[in-house]
C-alpha positions as CSV (number, residue, x, y, z in Angstrom):
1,X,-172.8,-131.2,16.7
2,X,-175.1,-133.4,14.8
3,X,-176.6,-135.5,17.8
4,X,-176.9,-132.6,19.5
5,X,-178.7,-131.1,16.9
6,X,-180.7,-134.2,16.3
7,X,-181.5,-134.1,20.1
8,X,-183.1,-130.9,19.6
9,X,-185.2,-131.2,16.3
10,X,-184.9,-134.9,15.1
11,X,-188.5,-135.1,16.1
12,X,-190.1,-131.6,15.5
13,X,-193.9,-132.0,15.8
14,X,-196.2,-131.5,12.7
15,X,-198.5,-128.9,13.9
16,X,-202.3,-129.8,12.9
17,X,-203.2,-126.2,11.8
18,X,-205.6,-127.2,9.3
19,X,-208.7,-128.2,12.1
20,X,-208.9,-124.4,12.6
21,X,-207.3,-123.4,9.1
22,X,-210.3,-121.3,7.2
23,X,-210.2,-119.4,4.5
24,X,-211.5,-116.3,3.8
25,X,-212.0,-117.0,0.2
26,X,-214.5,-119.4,1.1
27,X,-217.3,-117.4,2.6
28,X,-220.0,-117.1,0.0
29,X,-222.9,-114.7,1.0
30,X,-226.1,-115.8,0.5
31,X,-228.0,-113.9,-2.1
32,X,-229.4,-110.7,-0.1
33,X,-227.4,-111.3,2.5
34,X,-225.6,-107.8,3.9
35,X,-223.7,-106.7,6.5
36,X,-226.2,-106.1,8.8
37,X,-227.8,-109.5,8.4
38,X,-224.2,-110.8,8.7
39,X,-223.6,-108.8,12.3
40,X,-226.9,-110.2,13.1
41,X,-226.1,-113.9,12.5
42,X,-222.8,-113.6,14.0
43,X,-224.2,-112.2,16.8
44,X,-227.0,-113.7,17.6
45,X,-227.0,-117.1,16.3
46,X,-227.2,-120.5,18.0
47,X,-225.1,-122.6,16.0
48,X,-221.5,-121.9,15.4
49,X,-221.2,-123.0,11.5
50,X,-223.7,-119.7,11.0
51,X,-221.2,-117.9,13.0
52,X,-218.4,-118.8,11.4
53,X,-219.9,-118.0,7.7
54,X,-221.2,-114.6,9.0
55,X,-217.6,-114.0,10.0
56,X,-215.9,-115.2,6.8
57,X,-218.6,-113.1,4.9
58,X,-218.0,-109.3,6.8
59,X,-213.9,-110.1,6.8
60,X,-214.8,-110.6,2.8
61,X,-217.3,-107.9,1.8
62,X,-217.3,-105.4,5.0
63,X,-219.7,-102.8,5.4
64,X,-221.3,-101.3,8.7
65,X,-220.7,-102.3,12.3
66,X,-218.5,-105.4,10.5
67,X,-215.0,-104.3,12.6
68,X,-217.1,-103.6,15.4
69,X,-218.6,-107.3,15.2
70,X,-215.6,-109.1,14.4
71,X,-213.6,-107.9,17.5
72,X,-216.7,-108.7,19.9
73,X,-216.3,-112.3,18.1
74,X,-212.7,-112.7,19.6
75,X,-214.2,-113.4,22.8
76,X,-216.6,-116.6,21.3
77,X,-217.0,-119.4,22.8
78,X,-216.4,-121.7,19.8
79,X,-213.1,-121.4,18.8
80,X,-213.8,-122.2,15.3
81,X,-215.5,-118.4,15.6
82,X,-212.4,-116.6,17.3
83,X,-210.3,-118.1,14.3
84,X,-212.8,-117.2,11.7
85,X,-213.2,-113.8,13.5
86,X,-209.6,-113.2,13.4
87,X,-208.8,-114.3,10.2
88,X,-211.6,-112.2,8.5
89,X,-210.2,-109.1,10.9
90,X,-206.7,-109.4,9.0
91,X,-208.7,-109.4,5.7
92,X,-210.2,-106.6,6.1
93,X,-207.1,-104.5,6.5
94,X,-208.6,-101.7,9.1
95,X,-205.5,-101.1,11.2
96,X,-207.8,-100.0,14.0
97,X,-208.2,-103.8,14.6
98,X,-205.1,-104.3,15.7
99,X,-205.8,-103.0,19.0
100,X,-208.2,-106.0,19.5
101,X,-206.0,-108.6,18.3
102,X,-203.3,-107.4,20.5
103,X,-205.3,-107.4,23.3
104,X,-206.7,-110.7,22.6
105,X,-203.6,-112.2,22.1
106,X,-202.1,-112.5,25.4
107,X,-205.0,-114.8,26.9
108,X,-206.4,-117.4,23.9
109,X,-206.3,-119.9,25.2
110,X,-206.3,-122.2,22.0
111,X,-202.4,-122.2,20.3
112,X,-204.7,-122.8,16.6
113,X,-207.0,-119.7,17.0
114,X,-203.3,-117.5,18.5
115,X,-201.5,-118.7,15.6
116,X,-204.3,-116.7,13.8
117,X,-204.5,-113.8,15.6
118,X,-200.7,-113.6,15.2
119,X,-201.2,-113.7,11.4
120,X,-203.6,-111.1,11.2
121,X,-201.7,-109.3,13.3
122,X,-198.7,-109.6,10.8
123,X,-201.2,-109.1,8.0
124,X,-202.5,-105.3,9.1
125,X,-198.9,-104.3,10.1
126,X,-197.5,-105.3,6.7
127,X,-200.7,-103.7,5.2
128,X,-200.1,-100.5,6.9
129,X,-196.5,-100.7,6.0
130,X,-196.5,-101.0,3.4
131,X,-199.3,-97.7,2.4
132,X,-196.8,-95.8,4.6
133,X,-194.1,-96.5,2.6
134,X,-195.9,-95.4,-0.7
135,X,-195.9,-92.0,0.7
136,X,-192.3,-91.7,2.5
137,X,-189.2,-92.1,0.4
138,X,-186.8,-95.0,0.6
139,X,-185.4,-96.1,3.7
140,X,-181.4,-95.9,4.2
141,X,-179.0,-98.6,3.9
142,X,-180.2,-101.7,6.3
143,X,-177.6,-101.8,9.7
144,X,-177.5,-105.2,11.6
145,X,-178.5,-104.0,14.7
146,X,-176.2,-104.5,18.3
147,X,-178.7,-107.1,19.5
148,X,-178.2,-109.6,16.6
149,X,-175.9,-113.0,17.7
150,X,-176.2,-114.8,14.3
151,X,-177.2,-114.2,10.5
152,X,-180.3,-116.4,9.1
153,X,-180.1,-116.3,5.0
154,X,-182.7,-117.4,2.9
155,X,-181.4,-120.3,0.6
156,X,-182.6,-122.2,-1.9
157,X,-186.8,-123.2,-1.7
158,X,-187.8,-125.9,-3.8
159,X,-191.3,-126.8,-4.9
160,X,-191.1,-130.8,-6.0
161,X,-194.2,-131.5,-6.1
162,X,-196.4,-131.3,-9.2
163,X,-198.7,-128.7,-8.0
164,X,-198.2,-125.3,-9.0
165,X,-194.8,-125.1,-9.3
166,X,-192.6,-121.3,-9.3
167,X,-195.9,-120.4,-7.9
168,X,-195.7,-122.4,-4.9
169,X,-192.1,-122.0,-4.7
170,X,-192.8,-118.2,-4.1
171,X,-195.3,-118.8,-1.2
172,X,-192.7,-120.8,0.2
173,X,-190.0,-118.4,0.7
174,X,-192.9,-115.5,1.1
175,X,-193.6,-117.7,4.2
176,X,-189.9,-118.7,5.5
177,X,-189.0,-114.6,5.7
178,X,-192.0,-114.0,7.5
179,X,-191.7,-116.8,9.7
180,X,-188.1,-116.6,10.3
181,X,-188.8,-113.0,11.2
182,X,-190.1,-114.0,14.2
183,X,-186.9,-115.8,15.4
184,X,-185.0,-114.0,18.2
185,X,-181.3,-112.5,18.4
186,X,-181.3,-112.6,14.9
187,X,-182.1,-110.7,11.4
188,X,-182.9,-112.5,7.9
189,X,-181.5,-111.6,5.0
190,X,-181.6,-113.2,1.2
191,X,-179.1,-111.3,-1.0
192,X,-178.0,-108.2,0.7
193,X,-174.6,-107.8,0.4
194,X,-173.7,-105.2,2.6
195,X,-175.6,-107.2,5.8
196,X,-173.2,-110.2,5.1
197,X,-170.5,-107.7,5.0
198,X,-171.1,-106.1,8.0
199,X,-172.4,-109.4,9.4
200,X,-168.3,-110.7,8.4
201,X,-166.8,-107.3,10.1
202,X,-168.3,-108.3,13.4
203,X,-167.6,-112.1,13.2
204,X,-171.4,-113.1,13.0
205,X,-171.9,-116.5,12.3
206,X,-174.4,-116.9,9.1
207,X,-176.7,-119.9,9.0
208,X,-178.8,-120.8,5.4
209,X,-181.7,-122.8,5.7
210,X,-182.9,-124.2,2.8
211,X,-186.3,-126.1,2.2
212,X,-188.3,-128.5,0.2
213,X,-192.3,-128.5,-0.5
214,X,-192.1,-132.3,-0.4
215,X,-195.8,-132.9,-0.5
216,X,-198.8,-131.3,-1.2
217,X,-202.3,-133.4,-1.4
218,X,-205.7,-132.9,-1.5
219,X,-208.8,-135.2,-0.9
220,X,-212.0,-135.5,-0.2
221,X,-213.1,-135.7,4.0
222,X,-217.0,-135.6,3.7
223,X,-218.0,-132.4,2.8
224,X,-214.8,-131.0,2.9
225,X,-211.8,-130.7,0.8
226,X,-208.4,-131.5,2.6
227,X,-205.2,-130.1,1.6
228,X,-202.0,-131.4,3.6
229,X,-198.2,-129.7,3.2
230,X,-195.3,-130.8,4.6
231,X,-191.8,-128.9,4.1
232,X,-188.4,-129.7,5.0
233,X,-185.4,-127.0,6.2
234,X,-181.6,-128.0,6.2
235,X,-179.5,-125.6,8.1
236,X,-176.4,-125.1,6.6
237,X,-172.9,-122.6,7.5
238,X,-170.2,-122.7,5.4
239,X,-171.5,-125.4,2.8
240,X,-171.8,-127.7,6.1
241,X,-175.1,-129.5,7.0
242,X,-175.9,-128.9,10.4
243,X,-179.3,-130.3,11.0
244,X,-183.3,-130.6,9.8
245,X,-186.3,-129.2,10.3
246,X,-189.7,-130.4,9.4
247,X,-193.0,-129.3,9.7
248,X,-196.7,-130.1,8.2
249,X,-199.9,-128.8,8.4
250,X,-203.4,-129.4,6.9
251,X,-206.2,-127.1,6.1
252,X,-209.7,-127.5,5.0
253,X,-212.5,-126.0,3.0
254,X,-216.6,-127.0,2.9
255,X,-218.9,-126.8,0.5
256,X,-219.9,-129.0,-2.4
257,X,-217.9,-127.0,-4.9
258,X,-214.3,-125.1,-4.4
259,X,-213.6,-122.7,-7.2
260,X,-210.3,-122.6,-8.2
261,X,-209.5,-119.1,-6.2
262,X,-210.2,-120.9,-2.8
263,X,-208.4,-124.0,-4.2
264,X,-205.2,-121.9,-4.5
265,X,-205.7,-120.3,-0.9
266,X,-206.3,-123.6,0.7
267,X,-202.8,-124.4,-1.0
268,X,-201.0,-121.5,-0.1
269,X,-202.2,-121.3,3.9
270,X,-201.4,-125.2,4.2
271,X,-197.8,-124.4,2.9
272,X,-197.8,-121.1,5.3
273,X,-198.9,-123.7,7.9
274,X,-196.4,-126.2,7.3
275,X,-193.4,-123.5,7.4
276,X,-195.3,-122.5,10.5
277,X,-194.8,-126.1,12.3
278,X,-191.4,-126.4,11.2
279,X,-189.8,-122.9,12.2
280,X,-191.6,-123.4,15.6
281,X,-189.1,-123.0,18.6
282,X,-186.0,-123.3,16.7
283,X,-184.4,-120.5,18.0
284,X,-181.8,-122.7,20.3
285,X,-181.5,-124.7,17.7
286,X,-180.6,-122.3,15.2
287,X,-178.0,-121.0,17.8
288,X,-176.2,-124.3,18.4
289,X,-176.1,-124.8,14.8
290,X,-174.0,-121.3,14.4
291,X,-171.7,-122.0,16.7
C-alpha cells in the first residue's frame, strides 16, 4: 500500500500561486481617487500595474459601475488583471457576480487566475450562505448522502513555525475544510458524531489527514515582499499511516511599506495556497488510501 501510495503522491508539485497571489488589502487609493476614476483607469489604461491597482481599489472601496467594471476585467489580456479582477469581485461580496465568474470559469486559460476565480466563487457562495442562514432556522441533523465512498476527518493541524501561532493554526484548518470540500465521492467531517456513526452503519472507510505549517518566510524581492508556505498532510485510518502530501505556495505584495493588516493577509493566502498545492488531485489517492 505504501509504494503505491508513494507512486501516486511521493512527488506532489508545489504549486507557484504566489506570481499571481494579490491581495486585496494592498490596494491603496490614491488620495482623490473614486470609483469613477478607478473604472476609468481600469478601463482605459495602457499599462497593466494601473490596471491591477484600479481593480484592487473598487474590490476594496466599491461604489458605481465598480461590479460592472470588474466583470468586463475577466476578459483582460494581462492575466495579472483577470486575477486582480477576480479577487476584488469575491471581496466585494455582490452575489450578482457570480454569474460572471461562473461563466468565466470554464475557458481561463491560466490555472493561477482559475484558481482565483474558483475562490471568489467559494467566497460569495459562503457569503450568501451564510446571510441566508441568519434568517432561516437551523438546519436538521447532517445525513451522509448515497453518493459518498469514504469519510475524510479533519485531524490534528499544527502551526510549528514561530509566526503567529493558534492564529495560523486556524487558517490552516479554515483552509483544509474548504479545500477538502472540493474532493469528490466524499464528505468532511471534524467532530460530528452521528456522521462517523452512520459513516460505521454503512461500512464507510474514514481517512484523517493531519497537517503541519512547516514553514513560513518572508523576504525582501525588490520592491516586493515575499511570503512562502509550505504544509504537510499524513493520511491516516485506524491510527495507520498511509501516505503524504505536500504542497507550497508563495505570494507577494508591492509597495515600500506593508502595514501589518496586509502582512497578515499575505500570510494567510500563502498558507491557503499551500493547502491549495497539496490537496490538488488527491482524490485517487485518498481512495487507495481507504481501502
Amino acid at each position: 500500500m505504501w509504494t503505491r501510495w508513494t507512486r501516486l503522491f511521493g512527488r506532489t508539485p508545489c504549486v507557484l500561486l504566489g506570481a499571481f497571489a494579490i491581495s486585496i488589502a494592498l490596494a491603496q487609493p490614491a488620495a482623490g481617487q473614486d470609483a469613477a476614476a478607478a473604472v476609468r483607469e481600469l478601463t482605459n489604461s495602457s499599462d497593466f500595474r494601473i490596471r491591477v491597482n484600479a481593480a484592487l481599489v473598487l474590490g476594496r472601496n466599491g461604489g458605481e459601475g465598480a461590479r460592472d467594471a470588474l466583470e468586463h476585467a475577466l476578459g483582460d489580456a494581462h492575466p495579472a488583471v483577470r486575477i486582480a479582477a477576480a479577487t476584488a469581485l469575491g471581496y466585494l461580496g455582490d452575489p450578482l457576480a457570480l454569474a460572471a465568474l461562473e461563466r468565466r470559469l470554464p475557458g481561463e486559460p491560466s490555472p493561477g487566475v482559475a484558481a482565483q476565480i474558483h475562490a471568489s466563487i467559494e467566497r460569495l457562495r459562503n457569503g450568501a450562505a451564510a446571510a441566508a442562514a441568519a434568517e432561516e432556522p437551523a438546519p436538521p441533523p447532517r445525513v451522509l448522502p448515497q453518493s459518498v465512498r469514504y469519510v475524510v476527518r479533519l485531524g490534528t493541524m499544527r502551526n510549528v513555525t514561530a509566526v503567529r501561532g493558534d492564529d495560523l493554526r486556524r487558517v490552516l484548518r479554515d483552509s483544509a475544510r474548504s479545500r477538502a470540500r472540493s474532493l469528490r465521492d466524499t464528505v468532511v467531517i471534524e467532530s460530528d458524531a452521528s456522521l462517523l456513526r452512520q459513516a460505521a452503519e454503512r461500512h464507510l472507510p474514514v481517512v484523517t489527514l493531519d497537517a503541519n505549517l512547516t514553514q513560513l518566510n518572508e523576504s525582501r524581492v525588490g520592491a516586493s515582499l515575499q511570503v512562502q508556505a509550505h504544509v504537510e498532510f499524513t493520511v491516516r485510518r485506524d491510527q495507520t499511516l498511509r501516505g503524504t502530501l505536500s504542497g507550497g505556495a508563495t505570494t507577494f505584495g508591492s509597495g515600500p511599506t506593508i502595514s501589518d493588516q496586509s502582512r497578515r493577509q499575505l500570510e494567510d493566502d500563502a498558507v491557503d495556497g499551500a493547502v491549495q498545492s497539496a490537496l490538488r488531485g488527491a482524490d485517487q489517492g485518498l481512495m487507495v488510501a481507504a481501502r
